[in-house]
MARBAPA-922555 format. One record per atom (N, C-alpha, C): residue number from 1; residue in one letter; atom name; x, y, z. Coordinates in nm, 3 decimals. Example, Ala and Ser with C-alpha at 12.3 -4.5 7.8 and 13.67 -1.06 7.14 Angstrom:
2
<atom pos="1" code="A" site="N" c1="1.319" c2="-0.569" c3="0.780"/>
<atom pos="1" code="A" site="CA" c1="1.230" c2="-0.450" c3="0.780"/>
<atom pos="1" code="A" site="C" c1="1.320" c2="-0.330" c3="0.780"/>
<atom pos="2" code="S" site="N" c1="1.285" c2="-0.225" c3="0.708"/>
<atom pos="2" code="S" site="CA" c1="1.367" c2="-0.106" c3="0.714"/>
<atom pos="2" code="S" site="C" c1="1.290" c2="0.003" c3="0.787"/>
# end
This chain:
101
<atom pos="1" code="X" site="N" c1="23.844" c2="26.982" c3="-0.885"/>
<atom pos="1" code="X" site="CA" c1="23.989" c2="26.998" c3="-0.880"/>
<atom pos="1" code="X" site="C" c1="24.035" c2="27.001" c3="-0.735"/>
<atom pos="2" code="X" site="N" c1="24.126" c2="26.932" c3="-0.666"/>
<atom pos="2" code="X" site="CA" c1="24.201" c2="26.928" c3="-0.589"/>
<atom pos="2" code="X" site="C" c1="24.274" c2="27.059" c3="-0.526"/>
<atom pos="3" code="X" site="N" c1="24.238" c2="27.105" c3="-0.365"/>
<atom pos="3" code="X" site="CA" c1="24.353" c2="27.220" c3="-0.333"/>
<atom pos="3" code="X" site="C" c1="24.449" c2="27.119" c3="-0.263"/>
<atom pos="4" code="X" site="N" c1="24.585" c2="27.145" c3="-0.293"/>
<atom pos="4" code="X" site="CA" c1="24.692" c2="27.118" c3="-0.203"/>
<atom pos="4" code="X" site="C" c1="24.721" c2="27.187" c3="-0.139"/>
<atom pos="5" code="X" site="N" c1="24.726" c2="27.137" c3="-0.024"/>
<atom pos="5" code="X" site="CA" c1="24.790" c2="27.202" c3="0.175"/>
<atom pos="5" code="X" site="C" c1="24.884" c2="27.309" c3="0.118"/>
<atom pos="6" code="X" site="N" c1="24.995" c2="27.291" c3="0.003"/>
<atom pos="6" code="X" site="CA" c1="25.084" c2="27.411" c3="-0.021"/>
<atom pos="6" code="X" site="C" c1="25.018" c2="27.500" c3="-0.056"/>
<atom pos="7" code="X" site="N" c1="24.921" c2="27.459" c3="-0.180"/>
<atom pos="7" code="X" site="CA" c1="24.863" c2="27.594" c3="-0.247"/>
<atom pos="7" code="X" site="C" c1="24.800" c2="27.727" c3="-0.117"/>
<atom pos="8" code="X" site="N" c1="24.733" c2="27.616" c3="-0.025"/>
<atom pos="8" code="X" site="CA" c1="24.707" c2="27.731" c3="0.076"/>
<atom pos="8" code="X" site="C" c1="24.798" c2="27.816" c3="0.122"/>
<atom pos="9" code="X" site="N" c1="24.883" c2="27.722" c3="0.167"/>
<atom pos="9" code="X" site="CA" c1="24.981" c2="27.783" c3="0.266"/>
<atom pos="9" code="X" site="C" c1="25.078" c2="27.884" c3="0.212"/>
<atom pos="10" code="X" site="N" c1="25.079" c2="27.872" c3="0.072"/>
<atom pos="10" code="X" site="CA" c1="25.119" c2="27.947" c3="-0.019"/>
<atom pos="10" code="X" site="C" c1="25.092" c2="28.057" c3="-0.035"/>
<atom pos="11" code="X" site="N" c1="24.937" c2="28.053" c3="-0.061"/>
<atom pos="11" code="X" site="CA" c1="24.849" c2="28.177" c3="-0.095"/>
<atom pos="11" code="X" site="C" c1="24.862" c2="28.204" c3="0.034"/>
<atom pos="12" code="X" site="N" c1="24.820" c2="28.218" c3="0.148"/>
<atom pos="12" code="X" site="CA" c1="24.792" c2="28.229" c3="0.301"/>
<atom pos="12" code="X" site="C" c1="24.916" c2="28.377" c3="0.299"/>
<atom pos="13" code="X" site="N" c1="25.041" c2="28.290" c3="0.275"/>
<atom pos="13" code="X" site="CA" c1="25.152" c2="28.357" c3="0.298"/>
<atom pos="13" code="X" site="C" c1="25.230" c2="28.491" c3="0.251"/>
<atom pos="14" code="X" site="N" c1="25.103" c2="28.523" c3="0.098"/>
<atom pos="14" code="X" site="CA" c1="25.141" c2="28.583" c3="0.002"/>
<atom pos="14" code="X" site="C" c1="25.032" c2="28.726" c3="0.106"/>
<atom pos="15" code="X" site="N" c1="24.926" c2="28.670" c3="0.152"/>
<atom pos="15" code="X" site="CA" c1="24.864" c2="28.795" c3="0.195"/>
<atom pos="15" code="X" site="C" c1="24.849" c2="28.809" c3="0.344"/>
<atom pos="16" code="X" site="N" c1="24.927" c2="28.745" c3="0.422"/>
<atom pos="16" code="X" site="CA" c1="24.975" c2="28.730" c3="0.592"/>
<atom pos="16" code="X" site="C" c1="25.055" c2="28.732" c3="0.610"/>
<atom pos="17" code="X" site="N" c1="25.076" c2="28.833" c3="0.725"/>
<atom pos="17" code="X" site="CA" c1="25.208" c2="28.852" c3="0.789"/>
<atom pos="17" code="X" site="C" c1="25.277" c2="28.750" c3="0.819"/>
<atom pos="18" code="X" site="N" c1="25.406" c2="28.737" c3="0.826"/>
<atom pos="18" code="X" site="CA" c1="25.518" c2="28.606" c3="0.811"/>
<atom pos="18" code="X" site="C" c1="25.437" c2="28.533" c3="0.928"/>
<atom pos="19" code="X" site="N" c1="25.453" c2="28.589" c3="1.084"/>
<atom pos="19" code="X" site="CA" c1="25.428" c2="28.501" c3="1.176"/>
<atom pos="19" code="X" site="C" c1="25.284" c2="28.411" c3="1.170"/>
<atom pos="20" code="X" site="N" c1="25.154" c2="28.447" c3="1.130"/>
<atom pos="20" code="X" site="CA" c1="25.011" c2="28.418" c3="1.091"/>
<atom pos="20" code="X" site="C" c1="25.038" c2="28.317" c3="1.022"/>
<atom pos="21" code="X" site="N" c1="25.121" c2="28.349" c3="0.900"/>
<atom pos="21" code="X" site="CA" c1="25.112" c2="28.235" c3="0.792"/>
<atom pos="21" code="X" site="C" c1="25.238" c2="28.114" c3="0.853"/>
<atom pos="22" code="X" site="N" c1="25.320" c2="28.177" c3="0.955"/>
<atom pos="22" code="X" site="CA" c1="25.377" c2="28.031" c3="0.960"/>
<atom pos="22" code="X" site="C" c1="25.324" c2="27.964" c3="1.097"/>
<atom pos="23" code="X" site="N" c1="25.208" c2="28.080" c3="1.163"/>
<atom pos="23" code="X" site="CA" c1="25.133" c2="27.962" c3="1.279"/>
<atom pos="23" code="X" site="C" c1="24.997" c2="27.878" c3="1.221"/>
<atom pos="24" code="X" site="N" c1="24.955" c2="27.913" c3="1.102"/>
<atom pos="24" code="X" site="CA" c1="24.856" c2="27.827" c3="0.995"/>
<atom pos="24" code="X" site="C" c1="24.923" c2="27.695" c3="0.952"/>
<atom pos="25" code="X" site="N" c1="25.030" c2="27.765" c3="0.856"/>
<atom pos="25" code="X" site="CA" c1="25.127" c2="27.613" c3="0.828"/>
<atom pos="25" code="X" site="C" c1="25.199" c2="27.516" c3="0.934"/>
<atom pos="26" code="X" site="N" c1="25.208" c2="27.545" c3="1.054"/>
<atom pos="26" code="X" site="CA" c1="25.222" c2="27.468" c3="1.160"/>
<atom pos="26" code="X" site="C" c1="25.137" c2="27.384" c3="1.169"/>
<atom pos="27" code="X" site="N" c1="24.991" c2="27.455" c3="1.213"/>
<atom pos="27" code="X" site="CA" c1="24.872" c2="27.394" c3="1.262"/>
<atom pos="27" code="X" site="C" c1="24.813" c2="27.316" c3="1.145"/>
<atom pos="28" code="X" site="N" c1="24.818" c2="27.294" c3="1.019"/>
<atom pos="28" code="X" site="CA" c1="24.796" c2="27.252" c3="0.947"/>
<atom pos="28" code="X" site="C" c1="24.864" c2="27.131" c3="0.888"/>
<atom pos="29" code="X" site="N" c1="24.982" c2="27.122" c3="0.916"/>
<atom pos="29" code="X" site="CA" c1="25.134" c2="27.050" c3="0.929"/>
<atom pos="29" code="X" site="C" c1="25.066" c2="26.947" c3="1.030"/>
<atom pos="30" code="X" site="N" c1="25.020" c2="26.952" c3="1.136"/>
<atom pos="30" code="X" site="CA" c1="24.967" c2="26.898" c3="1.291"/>
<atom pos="30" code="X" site="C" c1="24.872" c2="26.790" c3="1.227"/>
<atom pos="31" code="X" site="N" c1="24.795" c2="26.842" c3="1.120"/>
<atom pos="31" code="X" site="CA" c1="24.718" c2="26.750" c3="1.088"/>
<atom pos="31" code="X" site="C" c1="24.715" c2="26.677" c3="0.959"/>
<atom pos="32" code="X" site="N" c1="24.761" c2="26.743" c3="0.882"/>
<atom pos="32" code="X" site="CA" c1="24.801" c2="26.682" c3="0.754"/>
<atom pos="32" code="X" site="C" c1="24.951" c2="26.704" c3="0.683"/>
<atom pos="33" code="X" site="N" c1="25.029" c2="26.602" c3="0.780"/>
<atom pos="33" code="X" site="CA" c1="25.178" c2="26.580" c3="0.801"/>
<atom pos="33" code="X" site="C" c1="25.270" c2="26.623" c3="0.627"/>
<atom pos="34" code="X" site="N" c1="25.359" c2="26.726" c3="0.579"/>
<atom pos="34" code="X" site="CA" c1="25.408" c2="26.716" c3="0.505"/>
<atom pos="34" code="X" site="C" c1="25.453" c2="26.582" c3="0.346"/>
<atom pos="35" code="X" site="N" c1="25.394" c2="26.597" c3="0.275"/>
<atom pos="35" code="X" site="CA" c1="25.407" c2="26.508" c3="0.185"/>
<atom pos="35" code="X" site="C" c1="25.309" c2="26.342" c3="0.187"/>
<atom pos="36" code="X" site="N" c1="25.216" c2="26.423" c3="0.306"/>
<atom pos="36" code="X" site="CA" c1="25.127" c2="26.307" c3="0.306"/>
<atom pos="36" code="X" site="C" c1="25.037" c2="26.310" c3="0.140"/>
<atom pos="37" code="X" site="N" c1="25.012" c2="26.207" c3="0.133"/>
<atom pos="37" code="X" site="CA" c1="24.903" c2="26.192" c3="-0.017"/>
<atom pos="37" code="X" site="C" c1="24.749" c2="26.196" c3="0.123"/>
<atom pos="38" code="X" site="N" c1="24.645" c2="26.229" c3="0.053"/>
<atom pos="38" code="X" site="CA" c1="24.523" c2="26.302" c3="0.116"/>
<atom pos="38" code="X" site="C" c1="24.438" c2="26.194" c3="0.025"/>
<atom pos="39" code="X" site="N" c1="24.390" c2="26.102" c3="0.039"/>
<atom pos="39" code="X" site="CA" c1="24.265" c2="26.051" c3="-0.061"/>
<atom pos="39" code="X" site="C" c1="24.191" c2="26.148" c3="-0.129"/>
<atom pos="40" code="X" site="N" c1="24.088" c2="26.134" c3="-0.191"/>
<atom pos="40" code="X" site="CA" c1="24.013" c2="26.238" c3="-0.290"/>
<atom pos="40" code="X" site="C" c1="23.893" c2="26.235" c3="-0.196"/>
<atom pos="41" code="X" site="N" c1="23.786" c2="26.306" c3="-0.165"/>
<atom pos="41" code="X" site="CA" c1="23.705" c2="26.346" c3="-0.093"/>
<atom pos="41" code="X" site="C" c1="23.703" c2="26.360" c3="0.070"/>
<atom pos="42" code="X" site="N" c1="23.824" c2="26.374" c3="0.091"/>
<atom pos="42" code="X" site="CA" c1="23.901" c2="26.365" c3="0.200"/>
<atom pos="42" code="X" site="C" c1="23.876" c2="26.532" c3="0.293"/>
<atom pos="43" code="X" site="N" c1="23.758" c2="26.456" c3="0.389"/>
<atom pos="43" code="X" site="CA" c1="23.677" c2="26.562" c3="0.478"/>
<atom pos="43" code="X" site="C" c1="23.776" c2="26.641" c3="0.541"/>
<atom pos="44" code="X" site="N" c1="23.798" c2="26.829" c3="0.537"/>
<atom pos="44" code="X" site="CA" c1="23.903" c2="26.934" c3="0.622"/>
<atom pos="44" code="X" site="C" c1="23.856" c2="27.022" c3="0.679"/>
<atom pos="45" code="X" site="N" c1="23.818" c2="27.040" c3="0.758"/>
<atom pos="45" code="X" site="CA" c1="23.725" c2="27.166" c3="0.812"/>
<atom pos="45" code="X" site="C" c1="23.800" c2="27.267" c3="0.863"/>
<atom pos="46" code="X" site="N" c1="23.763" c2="27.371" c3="0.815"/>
<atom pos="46" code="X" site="CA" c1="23.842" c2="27.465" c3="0.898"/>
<atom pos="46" code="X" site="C" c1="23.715" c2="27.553" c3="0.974"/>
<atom pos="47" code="X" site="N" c1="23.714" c2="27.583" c3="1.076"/>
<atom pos="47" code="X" site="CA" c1="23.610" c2="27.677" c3="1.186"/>
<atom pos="47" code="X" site="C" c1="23.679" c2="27.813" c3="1.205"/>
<atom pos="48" code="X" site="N" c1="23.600" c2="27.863" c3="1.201"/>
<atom pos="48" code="X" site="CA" c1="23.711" c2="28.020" c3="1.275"/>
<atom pos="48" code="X" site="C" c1="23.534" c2="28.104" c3="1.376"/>
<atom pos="49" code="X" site="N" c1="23.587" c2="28.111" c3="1.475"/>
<atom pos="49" code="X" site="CA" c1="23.532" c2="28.180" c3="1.565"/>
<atom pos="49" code="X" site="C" c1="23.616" c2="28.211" c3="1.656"/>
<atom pos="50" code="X" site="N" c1="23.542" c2="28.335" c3="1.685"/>
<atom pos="50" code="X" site="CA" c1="23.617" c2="28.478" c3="1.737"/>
<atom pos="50" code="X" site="C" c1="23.732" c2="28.449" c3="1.813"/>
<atom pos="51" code="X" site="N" c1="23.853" c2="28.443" c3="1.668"/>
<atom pos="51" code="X" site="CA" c1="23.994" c2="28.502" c3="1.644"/>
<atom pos="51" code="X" site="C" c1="24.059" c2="28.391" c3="1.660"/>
<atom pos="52" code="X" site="N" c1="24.004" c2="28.263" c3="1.686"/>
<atom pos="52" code="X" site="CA" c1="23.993" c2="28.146" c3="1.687"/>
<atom pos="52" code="X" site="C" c1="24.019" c2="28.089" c3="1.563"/>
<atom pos="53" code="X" site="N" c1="24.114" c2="27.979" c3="1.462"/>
<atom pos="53" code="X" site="CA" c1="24.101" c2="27.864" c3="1.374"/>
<atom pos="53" code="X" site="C" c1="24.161" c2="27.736" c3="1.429"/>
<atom pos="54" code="X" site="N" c1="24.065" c2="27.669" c3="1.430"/>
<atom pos="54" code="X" site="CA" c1="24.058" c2="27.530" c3="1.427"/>
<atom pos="54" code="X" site="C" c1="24.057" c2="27.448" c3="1.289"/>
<atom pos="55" code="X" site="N" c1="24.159" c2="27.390" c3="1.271"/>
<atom pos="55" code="X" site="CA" c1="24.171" c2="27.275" c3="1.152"/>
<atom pos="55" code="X" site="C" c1="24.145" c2="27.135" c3="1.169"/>
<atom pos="56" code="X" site="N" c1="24.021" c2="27.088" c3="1.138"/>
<atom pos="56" code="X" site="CA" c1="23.990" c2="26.929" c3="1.183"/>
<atom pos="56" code="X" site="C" c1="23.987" c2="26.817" c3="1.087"/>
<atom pos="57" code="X" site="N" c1="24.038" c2="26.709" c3="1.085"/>
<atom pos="57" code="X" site="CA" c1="24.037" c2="26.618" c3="1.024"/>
<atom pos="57" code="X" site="C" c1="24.050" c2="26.439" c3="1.063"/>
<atom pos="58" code="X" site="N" c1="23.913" c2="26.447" c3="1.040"/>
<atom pos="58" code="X" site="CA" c1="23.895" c2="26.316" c3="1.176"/>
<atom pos="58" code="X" site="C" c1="23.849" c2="26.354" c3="1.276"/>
<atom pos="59" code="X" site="N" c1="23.898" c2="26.307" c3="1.374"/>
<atom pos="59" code="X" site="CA" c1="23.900" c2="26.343" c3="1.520"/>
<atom pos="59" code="X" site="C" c1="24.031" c2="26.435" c3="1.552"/>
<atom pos="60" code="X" site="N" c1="24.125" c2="26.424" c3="1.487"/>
<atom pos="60" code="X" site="CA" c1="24.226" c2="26.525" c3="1.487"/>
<atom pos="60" code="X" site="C" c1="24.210" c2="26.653" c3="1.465"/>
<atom pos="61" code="X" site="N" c1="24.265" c2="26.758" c3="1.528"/>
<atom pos="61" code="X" site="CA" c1="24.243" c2="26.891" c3="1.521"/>
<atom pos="61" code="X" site="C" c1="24.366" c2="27.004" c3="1.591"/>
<atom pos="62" code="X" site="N" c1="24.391" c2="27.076" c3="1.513"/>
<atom pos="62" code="X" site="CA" c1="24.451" c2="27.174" c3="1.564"/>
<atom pos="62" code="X" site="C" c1="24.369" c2="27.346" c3="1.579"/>
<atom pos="63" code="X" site="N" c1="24.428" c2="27.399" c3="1.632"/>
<atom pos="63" code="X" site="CA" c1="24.402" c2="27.556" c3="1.681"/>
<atom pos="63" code="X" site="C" c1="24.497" c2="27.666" c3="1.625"/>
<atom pos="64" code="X" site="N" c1="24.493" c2="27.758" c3="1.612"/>
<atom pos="64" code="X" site="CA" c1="24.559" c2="27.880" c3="1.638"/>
<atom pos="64" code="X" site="C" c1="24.496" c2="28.006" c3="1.679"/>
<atom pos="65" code="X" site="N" c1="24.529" c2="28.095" c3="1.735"/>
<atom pos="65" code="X" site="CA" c1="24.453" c2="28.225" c3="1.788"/>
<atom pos="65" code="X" site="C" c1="24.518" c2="28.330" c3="1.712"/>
<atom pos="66" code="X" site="N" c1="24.437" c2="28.383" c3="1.612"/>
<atom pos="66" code="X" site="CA" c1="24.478" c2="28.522" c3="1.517"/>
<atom pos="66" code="X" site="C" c1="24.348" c2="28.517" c3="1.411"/>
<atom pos="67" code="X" site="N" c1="24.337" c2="28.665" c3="1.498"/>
<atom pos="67" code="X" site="CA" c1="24.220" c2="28.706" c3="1.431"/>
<atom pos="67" code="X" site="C" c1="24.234" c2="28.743" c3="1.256"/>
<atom pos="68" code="X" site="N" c1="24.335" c2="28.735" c3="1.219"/>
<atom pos="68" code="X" site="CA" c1="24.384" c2="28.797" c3="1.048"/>
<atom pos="68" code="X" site="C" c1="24.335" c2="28.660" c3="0.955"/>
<atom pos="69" code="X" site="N" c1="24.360" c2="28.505" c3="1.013"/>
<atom pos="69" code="X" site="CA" c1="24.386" c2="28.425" c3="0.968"/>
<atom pos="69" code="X" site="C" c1="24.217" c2="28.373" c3="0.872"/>
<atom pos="70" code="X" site="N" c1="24.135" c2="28.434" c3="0.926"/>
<atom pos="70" code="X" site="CA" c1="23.975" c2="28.361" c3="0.933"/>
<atom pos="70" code="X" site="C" c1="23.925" c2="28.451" c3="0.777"/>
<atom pos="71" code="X" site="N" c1="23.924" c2="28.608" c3="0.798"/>
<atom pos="71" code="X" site="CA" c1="23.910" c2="28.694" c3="0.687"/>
<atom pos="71" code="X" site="C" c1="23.973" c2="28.644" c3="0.551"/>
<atom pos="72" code="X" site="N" c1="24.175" c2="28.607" c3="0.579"/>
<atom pos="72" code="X" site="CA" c1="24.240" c2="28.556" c3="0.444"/>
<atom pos="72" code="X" site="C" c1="24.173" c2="28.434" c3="0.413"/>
<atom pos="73" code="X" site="N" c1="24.160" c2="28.312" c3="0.508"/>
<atom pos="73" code="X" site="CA" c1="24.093" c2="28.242" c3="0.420"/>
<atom pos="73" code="X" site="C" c1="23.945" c2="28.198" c3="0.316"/>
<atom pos="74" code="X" site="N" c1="23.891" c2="28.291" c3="0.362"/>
<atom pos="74" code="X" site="CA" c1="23.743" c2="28.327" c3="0.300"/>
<atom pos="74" code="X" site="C" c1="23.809" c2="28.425" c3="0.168"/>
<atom pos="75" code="X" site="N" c1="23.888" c2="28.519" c3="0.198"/>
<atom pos="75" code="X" site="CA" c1="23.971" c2="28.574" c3="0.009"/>
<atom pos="75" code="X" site="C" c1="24.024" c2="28.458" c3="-0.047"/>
<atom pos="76" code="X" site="N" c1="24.116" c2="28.366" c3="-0.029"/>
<atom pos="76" code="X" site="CA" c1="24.158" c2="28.279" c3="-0.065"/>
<atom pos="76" code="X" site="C" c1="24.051" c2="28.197" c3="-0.163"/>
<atom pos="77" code="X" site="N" c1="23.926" c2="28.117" c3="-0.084"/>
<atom pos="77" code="X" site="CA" c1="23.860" c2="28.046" c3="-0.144"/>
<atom pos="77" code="X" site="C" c1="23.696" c2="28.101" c3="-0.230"/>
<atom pos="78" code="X" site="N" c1="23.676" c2="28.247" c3="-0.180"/>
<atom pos="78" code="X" site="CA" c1="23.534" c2="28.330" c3="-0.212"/>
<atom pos="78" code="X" site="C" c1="23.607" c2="28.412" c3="-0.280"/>
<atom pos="79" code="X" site="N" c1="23.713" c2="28.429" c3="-0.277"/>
<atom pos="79" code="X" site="CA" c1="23.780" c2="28.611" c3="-0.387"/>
<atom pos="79" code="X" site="C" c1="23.730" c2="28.611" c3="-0.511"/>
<atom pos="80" code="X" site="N" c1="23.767" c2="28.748" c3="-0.574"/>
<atom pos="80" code="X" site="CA" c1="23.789" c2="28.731" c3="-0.717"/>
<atom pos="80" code="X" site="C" c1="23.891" c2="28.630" c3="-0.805"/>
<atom pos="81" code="X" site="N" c1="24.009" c2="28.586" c3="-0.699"/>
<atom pos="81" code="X" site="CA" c1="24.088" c2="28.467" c3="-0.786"/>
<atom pos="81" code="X" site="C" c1="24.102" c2="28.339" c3="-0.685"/>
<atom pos="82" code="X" site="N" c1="24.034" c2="28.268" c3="-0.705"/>
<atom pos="82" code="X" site="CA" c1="24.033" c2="28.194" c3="-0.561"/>
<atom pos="82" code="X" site="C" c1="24.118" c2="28.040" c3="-0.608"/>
<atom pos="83" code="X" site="N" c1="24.155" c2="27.992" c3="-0.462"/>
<atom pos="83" code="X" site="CA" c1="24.273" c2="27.882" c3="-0.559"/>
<atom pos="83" code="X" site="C" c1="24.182" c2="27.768" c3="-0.615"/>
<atom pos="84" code="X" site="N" c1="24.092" c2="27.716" c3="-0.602"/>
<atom pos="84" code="X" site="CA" c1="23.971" c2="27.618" c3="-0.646"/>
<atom pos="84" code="X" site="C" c1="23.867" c2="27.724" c3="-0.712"/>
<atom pos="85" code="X" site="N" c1="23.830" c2="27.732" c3="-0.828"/>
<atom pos="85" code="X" site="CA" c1="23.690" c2="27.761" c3="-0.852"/>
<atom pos="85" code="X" site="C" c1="23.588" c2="27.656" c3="-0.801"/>
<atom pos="86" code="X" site="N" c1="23.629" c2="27.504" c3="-0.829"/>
<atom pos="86" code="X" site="CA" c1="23.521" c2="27.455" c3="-0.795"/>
<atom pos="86" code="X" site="C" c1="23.472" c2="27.452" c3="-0.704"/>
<atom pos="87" code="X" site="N" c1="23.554" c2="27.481" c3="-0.584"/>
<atom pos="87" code="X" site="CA" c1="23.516" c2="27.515" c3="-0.413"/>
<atom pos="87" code="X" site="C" c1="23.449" c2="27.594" c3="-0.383"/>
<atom pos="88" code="X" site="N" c1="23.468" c2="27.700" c3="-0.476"/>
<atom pos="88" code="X" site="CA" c1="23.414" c2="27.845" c3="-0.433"/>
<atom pos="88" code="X" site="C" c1="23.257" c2="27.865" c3="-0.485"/>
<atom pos="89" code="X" site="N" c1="23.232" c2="27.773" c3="-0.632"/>
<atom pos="89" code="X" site="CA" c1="23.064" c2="27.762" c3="-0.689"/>
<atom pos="89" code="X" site="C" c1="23.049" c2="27.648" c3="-0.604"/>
<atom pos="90" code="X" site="N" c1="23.093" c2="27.584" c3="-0.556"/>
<atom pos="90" code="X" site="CA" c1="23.024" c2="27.444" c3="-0.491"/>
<atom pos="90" code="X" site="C" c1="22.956" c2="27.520" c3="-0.342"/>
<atom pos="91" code="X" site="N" c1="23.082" c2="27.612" c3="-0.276"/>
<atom pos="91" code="X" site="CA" c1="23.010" c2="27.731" c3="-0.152"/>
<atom pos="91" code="X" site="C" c1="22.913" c2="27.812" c3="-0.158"/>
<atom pos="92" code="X" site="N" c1="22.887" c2="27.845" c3="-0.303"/>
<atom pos="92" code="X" site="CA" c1="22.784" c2="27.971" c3="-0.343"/>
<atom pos="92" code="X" site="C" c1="22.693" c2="27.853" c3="-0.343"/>
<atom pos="93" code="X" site="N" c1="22.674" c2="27.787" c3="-0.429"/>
<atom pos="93" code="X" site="CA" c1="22.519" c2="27.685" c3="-0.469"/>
<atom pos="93" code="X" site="C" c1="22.522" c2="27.638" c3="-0.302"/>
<atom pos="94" code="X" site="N" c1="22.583" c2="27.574" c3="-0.224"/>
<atom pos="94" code="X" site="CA" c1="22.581" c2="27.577" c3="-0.110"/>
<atom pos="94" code="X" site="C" c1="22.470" c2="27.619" c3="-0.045"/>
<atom pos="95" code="X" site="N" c1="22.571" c2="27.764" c3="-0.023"/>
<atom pos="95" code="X" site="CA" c1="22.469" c2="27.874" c3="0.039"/>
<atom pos="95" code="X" site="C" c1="22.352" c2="27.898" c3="-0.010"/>
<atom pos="96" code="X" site="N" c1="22.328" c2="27.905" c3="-0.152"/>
<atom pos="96" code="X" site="CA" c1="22.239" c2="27.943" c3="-0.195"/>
<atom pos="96" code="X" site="C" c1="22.101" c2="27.860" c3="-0.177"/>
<atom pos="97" code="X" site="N" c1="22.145" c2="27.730" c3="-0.178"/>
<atom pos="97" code="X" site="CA" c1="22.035" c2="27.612" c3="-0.108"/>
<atom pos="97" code="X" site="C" c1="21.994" c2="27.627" c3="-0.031"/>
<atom pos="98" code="X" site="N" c1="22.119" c2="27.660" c3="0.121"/>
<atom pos="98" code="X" site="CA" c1="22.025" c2="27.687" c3="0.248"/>
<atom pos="98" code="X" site="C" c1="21.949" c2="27.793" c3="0.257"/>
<atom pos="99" code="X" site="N" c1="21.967" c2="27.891" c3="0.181"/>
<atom pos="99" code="X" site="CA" c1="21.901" c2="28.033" c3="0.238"/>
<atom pos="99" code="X" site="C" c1="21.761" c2="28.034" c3="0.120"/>
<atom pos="100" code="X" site="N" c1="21.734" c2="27.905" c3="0.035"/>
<atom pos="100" code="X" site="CA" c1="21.606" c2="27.902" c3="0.027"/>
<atom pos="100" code="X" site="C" c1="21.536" c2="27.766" c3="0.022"/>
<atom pos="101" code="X" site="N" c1="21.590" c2="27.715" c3="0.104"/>
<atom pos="101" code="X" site="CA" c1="21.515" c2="27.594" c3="0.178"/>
<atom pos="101" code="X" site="C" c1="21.440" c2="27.648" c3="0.306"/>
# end
């Protein structure tokens, strides 16, 4: 199943302070322009190191500095209600591969 850029920014907003969630939806905006259509397996990385998020896609990339932003999105997609299940078992089997390979 598909996340849409809103659903994040949505959820993001529901558990971040106004300013956090509207310097995410900026930086996110930077790279995947409003009402763009996204192909289907369409590579998004998000990085967060210390207090640091980076959103990459392509060679394109944006930043923001807030340390709140890195924690919500790991609830967002690992929580008890996360907006993709399939994201969130596709992260566990993931993990679970590397840590016994």
């Amino acid at each position: 199943a598909a996340v849409v850029a809103k659903d994040v920014t949505g959820a993001l907003s529901k558990i971040l302070e106004e300013t956090s969630s509207d310097q995410f939806s900026k930086a996110l905006g930077e790279i995947i322009p409003a009402g763009t259509d996204i192909p289907a397996l369409t590579e998004i990385s998000i990085l967060c190191e210390e207090g640091t998020v980076t959103i990459k896609k392509g060679e394109a990339s944006s930043s923001v500095i807030d340390e709140t932003i890195c924690p919500a999105i790991f609830g967002l997609y690992l929580g008890k209600s996360p907006v993709s299940k399939d994201i969130k078992d596709g992260f566990v089997s993931g993990a679970l591969s590397k840590a016994t390979a």
